[in-house]
DRENTORKOL-3810 file (N, C-alpha, C; in nm, 4 decimals):
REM DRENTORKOL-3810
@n.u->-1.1397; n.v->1.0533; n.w->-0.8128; ca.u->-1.0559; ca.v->0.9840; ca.w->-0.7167; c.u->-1.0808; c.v->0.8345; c.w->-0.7292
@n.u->-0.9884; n.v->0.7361; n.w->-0.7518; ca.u->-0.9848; ca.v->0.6140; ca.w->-0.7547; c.u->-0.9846; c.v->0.5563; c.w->-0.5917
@n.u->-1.0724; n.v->0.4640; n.w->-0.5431; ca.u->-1.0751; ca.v->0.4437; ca.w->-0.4366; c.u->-1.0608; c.v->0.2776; c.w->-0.4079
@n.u->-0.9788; n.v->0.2254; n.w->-0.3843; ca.u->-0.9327; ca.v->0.0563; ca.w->-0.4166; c.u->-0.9798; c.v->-0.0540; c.w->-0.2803
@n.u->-1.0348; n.v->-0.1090; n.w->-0.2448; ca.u->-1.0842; ca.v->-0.2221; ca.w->-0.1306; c.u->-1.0479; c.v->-0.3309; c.w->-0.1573
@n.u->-0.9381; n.v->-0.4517; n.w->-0.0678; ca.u->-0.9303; ca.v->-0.5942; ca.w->-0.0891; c.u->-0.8978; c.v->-0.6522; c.w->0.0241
@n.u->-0.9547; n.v->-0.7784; n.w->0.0656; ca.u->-0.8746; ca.v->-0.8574; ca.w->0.2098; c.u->-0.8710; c.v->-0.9665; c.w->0.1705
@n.u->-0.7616; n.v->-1.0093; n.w->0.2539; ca.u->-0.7543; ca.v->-1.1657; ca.w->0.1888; c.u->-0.6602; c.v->-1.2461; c.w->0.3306
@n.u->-0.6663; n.v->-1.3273; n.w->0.3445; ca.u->-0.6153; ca.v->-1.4244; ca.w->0.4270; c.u->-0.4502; c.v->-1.4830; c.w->0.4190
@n.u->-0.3820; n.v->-1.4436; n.w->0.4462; ca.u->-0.2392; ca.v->-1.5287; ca.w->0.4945; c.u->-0.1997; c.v->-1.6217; c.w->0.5643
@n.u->-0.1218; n.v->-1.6636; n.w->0.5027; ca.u->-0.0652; ca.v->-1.7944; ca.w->0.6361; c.u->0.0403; c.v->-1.7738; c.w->0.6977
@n.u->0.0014; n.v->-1.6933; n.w->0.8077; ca.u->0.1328; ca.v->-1.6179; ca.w->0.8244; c.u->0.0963; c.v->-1.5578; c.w->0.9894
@n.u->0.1186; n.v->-1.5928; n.w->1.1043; ca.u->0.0517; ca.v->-1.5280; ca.w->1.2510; c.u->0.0446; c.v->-1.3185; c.w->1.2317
@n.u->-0.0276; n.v->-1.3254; n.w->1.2768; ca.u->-0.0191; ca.v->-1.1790; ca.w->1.3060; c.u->0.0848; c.v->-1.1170; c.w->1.3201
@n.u->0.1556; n.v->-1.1400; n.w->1.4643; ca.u->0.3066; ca.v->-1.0648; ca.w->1.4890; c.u->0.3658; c.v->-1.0697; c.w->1.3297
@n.u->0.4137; n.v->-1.1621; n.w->1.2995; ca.u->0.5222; ca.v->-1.1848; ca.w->1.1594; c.u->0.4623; c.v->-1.0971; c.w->1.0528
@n.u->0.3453; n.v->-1.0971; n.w->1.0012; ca.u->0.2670; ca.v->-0.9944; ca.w->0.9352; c.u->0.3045; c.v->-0.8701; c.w->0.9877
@n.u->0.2830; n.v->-0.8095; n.w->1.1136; ca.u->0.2959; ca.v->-0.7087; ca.w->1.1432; c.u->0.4517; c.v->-0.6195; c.w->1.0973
@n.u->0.5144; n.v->-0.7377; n.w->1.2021; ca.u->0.6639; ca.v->-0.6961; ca.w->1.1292; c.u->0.7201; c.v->-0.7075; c.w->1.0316
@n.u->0.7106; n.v->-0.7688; n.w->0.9730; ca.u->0.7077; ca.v->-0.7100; ca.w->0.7736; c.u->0.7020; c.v->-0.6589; c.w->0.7316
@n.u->0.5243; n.v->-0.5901; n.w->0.7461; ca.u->0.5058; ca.v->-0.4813; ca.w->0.6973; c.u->0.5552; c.v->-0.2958; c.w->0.8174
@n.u->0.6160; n.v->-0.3380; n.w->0.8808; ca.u->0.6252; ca.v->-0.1952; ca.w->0.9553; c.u->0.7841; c.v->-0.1719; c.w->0.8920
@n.u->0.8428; n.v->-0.2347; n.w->0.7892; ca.u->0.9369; ca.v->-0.2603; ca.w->0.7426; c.u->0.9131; c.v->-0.1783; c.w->0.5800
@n.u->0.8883; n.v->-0.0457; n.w->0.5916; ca.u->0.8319; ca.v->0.0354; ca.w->0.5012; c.u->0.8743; c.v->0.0073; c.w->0.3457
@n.u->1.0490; n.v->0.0038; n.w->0.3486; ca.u->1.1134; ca.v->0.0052; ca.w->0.2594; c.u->1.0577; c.v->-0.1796; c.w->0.1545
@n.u->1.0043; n.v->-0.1855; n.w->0.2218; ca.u->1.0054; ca.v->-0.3686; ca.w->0.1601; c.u->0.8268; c.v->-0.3529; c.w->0.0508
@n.u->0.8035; n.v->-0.2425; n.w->0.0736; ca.u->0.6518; ca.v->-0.2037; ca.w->0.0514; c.u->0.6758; c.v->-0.2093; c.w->-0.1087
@n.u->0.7653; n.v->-0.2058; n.w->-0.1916; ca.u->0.7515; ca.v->-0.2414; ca.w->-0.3152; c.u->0.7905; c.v->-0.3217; c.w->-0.3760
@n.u->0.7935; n.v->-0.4500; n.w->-0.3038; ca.u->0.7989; ca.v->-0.5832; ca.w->-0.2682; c.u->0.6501; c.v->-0.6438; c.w->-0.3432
@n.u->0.5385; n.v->-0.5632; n.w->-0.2762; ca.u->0.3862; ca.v->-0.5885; ca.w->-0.3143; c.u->0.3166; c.v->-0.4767; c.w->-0.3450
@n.u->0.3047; n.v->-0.3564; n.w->-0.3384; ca.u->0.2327; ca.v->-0.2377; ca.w->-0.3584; c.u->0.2685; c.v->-0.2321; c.w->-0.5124
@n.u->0.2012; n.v->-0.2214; n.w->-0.6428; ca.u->0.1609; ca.v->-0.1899; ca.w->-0.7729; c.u->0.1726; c.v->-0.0619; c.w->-0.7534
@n.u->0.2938; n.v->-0.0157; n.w->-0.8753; ca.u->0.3053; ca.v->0.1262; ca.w->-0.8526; c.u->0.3838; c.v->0.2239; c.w->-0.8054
@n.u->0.4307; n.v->0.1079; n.w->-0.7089; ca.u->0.5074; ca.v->0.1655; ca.w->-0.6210; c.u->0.6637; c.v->0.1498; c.w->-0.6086
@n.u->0.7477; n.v->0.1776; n.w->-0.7235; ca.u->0.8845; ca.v->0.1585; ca.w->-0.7395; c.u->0.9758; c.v->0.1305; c.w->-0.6134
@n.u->0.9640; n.v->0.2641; n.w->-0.5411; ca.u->1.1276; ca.v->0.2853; ca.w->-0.4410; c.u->1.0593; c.v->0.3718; c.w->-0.3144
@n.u->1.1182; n.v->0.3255; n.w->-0.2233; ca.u->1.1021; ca.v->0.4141; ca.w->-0.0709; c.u->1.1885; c.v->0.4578; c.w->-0.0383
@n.u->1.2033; n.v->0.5888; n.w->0.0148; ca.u->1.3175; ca.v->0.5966; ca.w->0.0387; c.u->1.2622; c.v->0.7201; c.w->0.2439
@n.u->1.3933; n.v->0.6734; n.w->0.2823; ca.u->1.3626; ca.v->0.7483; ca.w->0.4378; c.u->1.3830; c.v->0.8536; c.w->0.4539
@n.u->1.3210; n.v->0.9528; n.w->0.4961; ca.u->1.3625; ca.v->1.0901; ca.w->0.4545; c.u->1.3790; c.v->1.1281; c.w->0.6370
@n.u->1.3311; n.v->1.0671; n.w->0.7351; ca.u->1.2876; ca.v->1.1315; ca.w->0.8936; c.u->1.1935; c.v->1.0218; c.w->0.9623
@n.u->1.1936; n.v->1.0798; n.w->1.1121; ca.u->1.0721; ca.v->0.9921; ca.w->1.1540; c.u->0.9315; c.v->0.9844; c.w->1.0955
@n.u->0.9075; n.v->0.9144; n.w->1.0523; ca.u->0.7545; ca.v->0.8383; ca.w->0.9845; c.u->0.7317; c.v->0.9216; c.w->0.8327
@n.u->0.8792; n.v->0.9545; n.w->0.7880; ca.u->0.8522; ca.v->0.9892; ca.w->0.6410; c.u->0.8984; c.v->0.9677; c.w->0.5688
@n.u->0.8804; n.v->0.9487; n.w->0.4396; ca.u->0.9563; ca.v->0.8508; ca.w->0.3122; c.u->0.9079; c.v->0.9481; c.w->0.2188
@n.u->0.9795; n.v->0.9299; n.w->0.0807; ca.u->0.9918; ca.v->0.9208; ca.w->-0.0407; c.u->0.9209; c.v->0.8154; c.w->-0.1120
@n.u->0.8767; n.v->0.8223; n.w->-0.1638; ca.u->0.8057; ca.v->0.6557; ca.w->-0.2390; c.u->0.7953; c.v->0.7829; c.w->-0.4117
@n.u->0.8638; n.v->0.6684; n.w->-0.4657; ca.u->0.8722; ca.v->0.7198; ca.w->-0.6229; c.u->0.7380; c.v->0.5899; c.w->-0.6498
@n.u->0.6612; n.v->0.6423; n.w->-0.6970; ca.u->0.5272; ca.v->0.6307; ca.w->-0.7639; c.u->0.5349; c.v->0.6085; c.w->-0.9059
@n.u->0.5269; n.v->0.5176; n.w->-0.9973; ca.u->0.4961; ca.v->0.4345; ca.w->-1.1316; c.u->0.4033; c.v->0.4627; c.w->-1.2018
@n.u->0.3077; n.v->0.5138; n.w->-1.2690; ca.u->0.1716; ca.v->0.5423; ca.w->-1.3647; c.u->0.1705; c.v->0.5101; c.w->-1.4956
@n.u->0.1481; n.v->0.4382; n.w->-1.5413; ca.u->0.1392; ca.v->0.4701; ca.w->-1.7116; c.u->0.2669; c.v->0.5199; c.w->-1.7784
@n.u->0.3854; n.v->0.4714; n.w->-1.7201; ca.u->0.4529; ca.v->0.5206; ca.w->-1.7831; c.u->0.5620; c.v->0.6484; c.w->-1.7203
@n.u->0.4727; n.v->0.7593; n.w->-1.6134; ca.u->0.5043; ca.v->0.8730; ca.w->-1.5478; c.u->0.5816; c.v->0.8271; c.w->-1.4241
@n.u->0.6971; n.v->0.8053; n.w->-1.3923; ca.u->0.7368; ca.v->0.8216; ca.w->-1.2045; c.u->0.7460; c.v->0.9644; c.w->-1.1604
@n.u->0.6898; n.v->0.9294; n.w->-1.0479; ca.u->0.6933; ca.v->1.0891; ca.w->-0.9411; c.u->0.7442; c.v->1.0485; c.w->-0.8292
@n.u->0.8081; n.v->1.1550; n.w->-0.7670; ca.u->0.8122; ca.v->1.1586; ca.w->-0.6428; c.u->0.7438; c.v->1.2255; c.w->-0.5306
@n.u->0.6958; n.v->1.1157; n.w->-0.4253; ca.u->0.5490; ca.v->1.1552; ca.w->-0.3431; c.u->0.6159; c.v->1.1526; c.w->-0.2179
@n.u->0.6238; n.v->1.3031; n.w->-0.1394; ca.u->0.6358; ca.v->1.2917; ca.w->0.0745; c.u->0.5701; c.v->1.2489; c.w->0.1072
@n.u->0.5449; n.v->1.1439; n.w->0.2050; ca.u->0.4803; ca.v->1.0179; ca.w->0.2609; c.u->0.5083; c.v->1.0458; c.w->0.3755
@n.u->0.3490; n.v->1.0322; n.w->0.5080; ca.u->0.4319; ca.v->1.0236; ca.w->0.6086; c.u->0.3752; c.v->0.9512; c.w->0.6199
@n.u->0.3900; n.v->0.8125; n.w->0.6859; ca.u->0.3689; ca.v->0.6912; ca.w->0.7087; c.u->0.3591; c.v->0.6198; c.w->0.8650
@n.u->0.2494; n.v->0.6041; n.w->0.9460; ca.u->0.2355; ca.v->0.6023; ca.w->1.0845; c.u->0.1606; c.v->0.4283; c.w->1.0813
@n.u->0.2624; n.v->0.3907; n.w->1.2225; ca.u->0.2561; ca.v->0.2634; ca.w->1.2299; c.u->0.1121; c.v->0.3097; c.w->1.3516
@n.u->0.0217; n.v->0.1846; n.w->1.3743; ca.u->-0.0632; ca.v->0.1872; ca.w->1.4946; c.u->-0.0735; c.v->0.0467; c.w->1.5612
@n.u->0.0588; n.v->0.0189; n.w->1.6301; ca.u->0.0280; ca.v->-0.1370; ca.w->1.6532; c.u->-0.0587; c.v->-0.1686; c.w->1.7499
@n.u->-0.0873; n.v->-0.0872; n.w->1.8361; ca.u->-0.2111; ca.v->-0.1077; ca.w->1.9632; c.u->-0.3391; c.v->-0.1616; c.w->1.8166
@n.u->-0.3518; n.v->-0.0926; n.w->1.7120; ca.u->-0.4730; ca.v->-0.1376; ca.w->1.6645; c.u->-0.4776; c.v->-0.2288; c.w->1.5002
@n.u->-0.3169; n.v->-0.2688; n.w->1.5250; ca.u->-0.2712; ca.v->-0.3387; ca.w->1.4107; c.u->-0.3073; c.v->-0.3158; c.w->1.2834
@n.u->-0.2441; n.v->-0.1755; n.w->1.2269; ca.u->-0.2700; ca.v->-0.1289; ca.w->1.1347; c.u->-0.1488; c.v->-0.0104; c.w->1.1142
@n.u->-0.1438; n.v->-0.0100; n.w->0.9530; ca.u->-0.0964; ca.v->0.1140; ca.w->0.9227; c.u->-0.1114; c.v->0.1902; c.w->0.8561
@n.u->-0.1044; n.v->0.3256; n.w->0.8712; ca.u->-0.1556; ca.v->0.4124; ca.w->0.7817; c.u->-0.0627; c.v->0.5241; c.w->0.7005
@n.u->-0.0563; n.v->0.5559; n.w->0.5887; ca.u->-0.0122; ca.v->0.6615; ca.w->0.5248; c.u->-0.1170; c.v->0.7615; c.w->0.4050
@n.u->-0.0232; n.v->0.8750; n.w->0.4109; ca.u->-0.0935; ca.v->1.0038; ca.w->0.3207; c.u->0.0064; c.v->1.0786; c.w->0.2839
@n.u->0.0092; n.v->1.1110; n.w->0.2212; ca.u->0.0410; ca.v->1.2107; ca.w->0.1206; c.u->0.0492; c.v->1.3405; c.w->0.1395
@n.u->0.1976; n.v->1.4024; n.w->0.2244; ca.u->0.1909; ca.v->1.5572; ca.w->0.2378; c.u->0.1605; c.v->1.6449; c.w->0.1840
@n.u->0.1989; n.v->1.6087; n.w->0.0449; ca.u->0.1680; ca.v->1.7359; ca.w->-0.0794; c.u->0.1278; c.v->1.6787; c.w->-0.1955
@n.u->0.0415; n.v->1.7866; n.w->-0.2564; ca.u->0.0129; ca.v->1.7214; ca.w->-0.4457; c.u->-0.1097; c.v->1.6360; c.w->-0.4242
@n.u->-0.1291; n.v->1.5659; n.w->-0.5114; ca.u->-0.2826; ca.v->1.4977; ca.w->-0.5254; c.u->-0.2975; c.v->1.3871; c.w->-0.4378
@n.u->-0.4225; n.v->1.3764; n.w->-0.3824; ca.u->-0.4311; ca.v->1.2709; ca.w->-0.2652; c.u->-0.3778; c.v->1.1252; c.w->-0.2863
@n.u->-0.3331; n.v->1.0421; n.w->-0.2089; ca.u->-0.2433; ca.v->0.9502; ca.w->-0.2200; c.u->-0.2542; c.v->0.8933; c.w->-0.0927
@n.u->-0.3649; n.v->0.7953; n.w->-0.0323; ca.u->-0.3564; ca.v->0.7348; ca.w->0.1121; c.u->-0.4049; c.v->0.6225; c.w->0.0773
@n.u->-0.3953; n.v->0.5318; n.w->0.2214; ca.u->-0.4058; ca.v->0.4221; ca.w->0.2378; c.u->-0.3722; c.v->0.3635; c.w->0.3725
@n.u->-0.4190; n.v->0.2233; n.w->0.3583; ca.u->-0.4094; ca.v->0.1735; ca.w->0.5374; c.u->-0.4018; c.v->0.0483; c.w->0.4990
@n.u->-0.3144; n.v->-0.0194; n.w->0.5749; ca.u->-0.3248; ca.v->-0.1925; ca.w->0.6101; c.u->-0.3712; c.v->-0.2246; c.w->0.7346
@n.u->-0.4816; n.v->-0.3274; n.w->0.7367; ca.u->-0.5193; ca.v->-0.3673; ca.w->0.8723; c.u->-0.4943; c.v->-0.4671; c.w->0.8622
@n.u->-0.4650; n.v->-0.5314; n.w->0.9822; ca.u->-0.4594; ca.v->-0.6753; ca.w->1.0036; c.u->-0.5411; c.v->-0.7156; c.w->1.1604
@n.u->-0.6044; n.v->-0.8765; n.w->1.0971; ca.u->-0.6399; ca.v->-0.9025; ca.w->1.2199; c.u->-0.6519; c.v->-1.0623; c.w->1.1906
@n.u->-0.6010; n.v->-1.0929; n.w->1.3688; ca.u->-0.5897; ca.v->-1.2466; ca.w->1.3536; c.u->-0.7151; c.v->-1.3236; c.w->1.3268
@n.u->-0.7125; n.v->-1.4534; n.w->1.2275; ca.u->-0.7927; ca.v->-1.5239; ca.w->1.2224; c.u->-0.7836; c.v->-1.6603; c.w->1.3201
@n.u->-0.6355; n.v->-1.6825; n.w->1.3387; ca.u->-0.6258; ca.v->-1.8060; ca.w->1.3995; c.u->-0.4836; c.v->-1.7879; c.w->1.4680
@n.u->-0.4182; n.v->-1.8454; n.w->1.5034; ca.u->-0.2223; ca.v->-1.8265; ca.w->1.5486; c.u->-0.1758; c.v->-1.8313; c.w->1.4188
@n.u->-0.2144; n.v->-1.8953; n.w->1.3437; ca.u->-0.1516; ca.v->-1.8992; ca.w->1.1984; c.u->-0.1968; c.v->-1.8491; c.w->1.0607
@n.u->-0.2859; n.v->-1.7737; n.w->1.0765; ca.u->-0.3394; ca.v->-1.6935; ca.w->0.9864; c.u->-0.3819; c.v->-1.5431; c.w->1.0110
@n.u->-0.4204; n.v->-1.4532; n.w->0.8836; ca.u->-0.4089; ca.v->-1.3332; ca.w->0.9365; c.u->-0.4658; c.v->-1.2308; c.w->0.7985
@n.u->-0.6023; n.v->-1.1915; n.w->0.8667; ca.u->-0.6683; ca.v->-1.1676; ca.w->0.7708; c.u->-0.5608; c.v->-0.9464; c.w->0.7647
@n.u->-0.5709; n.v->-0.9624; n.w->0.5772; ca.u->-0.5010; ca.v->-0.8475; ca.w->0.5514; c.u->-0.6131; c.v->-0.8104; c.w->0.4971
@n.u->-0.6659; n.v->-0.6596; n.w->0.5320; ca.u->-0.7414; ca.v->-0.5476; ca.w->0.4436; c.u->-0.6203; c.v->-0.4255; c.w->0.4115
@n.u->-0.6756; n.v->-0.3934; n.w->0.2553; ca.u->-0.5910; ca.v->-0.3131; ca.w->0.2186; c.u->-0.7134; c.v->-0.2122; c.w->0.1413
@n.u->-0.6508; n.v->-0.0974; n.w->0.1880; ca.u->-0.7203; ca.v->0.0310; ca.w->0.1342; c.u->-0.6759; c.v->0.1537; c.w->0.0863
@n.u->-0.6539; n.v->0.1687; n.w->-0.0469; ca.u->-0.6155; ca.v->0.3249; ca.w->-0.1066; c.u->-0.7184; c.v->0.3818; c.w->-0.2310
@n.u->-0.6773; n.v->0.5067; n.w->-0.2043; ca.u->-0.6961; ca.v->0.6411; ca.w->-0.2255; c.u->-0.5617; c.v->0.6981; c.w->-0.3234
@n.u->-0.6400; n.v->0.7588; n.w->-0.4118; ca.u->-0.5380; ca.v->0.8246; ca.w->-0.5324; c.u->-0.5883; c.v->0.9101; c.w->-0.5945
@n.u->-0.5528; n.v->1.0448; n.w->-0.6157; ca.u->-0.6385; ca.v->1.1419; ca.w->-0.6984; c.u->-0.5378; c.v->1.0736; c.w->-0.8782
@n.u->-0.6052; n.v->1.1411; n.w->-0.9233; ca.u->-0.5170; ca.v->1.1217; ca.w->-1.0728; c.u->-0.4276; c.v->1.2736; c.w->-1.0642
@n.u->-0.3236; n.v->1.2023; n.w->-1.1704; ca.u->-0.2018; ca.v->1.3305; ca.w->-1.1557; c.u->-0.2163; c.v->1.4512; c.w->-1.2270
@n.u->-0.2625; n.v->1.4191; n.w->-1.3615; ca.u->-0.2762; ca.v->1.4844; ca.w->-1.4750; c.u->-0.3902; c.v->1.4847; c.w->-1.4988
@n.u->-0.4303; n.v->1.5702; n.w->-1.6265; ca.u->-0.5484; ca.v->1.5529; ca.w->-1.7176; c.u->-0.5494; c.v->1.3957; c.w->-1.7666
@n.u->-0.4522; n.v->1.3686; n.w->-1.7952; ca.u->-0.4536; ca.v->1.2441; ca.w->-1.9235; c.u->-0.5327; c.v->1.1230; c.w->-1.8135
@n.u->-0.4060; n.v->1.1140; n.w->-1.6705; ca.u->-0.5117; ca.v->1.0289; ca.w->-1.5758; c.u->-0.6500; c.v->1.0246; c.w->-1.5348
@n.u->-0.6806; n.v->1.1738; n.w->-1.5517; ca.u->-0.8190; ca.v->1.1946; ca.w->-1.4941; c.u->-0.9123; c.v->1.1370; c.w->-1.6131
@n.u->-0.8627; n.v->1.1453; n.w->-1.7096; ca.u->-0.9371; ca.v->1.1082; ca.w->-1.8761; c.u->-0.9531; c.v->0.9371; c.w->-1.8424
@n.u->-0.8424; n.v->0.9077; n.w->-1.8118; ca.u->-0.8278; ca.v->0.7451; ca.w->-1.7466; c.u->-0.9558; c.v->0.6928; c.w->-1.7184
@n.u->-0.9468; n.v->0.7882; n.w->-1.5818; ca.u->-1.0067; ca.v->0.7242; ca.w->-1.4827; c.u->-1.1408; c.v->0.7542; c.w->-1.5109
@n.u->-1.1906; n.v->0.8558; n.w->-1.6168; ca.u->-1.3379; ca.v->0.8820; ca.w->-1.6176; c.u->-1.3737; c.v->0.7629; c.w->-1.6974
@n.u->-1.3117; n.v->0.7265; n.w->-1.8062; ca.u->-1.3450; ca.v->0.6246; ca.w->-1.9126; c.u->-1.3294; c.v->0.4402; c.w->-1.8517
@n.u->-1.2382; n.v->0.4523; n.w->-1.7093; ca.u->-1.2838; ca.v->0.2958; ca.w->-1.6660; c.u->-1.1329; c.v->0.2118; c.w->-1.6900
@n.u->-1.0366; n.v->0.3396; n.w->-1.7679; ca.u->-0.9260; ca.v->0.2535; ca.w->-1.7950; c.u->-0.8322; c.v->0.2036; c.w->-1.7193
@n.u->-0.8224; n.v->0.2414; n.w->-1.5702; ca.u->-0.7598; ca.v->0.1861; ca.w->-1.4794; c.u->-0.8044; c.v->0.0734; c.w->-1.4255
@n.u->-0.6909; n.v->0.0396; n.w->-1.4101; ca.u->-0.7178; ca.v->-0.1644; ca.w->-1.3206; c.u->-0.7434; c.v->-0.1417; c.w->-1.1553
@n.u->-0.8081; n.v->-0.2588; n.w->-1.1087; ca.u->-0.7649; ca.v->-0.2435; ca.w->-0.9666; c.u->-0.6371; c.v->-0.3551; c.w->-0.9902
@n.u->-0.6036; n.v->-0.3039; n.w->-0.8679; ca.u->-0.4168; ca.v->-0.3312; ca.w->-0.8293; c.u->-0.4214; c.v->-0.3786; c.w->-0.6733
@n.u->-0.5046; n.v->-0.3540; n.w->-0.6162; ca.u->-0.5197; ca.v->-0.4174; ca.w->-0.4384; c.u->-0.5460; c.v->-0.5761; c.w->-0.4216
@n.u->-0.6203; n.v->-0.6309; n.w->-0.5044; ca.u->-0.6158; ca.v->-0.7698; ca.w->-0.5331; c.u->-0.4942; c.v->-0.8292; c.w->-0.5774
@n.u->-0.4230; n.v->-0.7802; n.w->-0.6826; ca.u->-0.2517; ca.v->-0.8106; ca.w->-0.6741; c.u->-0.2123; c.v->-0.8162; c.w->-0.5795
@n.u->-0.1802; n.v->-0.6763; n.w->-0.5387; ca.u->-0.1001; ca.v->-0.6064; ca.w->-0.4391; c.u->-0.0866; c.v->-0.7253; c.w->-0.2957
@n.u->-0.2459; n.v->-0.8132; n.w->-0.2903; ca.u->-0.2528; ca.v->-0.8798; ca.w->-0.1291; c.u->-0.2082; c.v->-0.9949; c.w->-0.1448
@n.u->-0.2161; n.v->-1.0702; n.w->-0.3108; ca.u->-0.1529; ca.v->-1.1671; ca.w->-0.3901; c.u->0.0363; c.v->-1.1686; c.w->-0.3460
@n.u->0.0442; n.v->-1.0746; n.w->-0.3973; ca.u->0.1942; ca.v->-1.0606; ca.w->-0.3645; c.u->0.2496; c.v->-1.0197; c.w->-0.2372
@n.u->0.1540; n.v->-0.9838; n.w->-0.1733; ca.u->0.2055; ca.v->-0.9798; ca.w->-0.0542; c.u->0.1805; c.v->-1.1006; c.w->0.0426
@n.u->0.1000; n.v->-1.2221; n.w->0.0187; ca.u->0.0622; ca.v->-1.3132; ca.w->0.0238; c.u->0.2078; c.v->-1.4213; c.w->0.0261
@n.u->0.2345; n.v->-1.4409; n.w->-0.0867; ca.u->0.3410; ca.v->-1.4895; ca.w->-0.1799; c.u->0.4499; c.v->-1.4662; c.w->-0.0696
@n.u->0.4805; n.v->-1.3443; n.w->-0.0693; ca.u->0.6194; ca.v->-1.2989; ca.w->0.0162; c.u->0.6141; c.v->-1.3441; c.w->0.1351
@n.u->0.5405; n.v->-1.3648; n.w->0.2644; ca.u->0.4875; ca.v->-1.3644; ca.w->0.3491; c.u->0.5877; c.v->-1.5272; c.w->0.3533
@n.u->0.4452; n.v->-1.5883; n.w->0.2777; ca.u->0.4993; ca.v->-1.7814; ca.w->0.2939; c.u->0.6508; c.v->-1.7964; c.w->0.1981
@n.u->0.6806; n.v->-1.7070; n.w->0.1337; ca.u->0.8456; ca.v->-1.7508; ca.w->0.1395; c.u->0.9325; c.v->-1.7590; c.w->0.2073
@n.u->0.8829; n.v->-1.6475; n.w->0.2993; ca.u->1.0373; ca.v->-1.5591; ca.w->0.4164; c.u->1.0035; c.v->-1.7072; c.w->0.4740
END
């Protein structure tokens, strides 16, 4: 299981962060990997998933927690696939982002991947670009 950790700072208030990201479909905007969302019901999506080459399609149910400014998703079926965004204010105008996932590998060939070291981390991007987007809007 690949297990990914990064936080990083925005310039961007909390609220505006928040609502951005509770804006699911915009998630491959910055998420590595992560092609297309699509809405399937309350708090569940489609997210077609990118690998090496492989797209899949992954049931997502995806739960906002704004009392504790964070969100979380997992993976209904097939190999584990979670993660969480927290946010918490640093200042009125800044806004520290932690980002955290979880991924089993799909295949043999991934699992071969991942024993040998050949996967990147992608959460340091991922807060990069979500960084980026943030101070454009």
């Amino acid at each position: 299981m690949r297990r990914q950790e990064a936080s990083t700072v925005v310039a961007a208030p909390l609220a505006a962060v928040q609502v951005m990201l509770t804006d699911v479909a915009r998630w491959p905007e910055f998420l590595s990997g992560l092609d297309a969302v699509e809405s399937t019901g309350f708090e569940r999506y489609r997210f077609t998933v990118g690998e090496g080459g492989n797209r899949r399609n992954v049931a997502v149910c995806v739960v906002p927690h704004p009392a504790e400014h964070r969100i979380s998703w997992h993976a209904l079926e097939g190999p584990r696939y979670v993660g969480e965004l927290r946010l918490h204010a640093v200042d009125d105008g800044h806004t520290r982002v932690d980002l955290t996932m979880s991924a089993d590998p799909v295949g043999m060939l991934d699992g071969f991947r991942e024993m040998i070291g050949e996967r990147h981390r992608t959460v340091d991007v991922d807060l990069q670009r979500l960084d980026k987007l943030l101070t454009s809007s």
